[in-house]
C-alpha distance (Angstrom), angle and dihedral (degrees) to the residues before:
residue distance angle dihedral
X1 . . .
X2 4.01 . .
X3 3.83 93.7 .
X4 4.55 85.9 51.4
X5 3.62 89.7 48.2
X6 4.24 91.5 47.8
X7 3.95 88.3 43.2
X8 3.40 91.7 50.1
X9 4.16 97.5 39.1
X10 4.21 78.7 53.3
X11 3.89 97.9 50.7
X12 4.25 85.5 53.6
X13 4.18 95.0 40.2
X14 4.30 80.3 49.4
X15 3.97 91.8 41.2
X16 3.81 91.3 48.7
X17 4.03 105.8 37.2
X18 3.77 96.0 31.8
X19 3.64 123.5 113.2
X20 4.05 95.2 -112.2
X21 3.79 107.8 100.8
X22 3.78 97.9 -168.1
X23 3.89 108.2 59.0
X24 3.96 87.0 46.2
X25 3.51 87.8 47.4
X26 3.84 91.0 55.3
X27 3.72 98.8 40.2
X28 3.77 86.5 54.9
X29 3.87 90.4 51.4
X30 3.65 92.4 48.5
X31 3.20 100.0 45.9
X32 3.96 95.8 48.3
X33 3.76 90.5 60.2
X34 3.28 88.5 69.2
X35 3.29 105.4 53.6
X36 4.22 121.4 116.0
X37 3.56 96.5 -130.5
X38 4.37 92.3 -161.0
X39 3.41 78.8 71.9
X40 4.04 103.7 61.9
X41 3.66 110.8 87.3
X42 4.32 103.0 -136.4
């Protein structure tokens, strides 16, 4: 279980600091739709 949970924590670190603008860009956008907005303190 540890070593899916580390290869999966990887896969995100390399999706969000690697040099390819696009899939970052999407899994941003994705995951912003699903935000519950009551819950963001403005």
């Amino acid at each position: 279980m540890a070593n899916s949970r580390a290869a999966a924590a990887e896969e995100i670190f390399d999706l969000l600091m690697g040099n390819e603008v696009a899939p970052r860009r999407d899994f941003i956008v994705d995951g912003a739709r699903n935000i519950d907005r009551a819950r963001i303190d403005v």
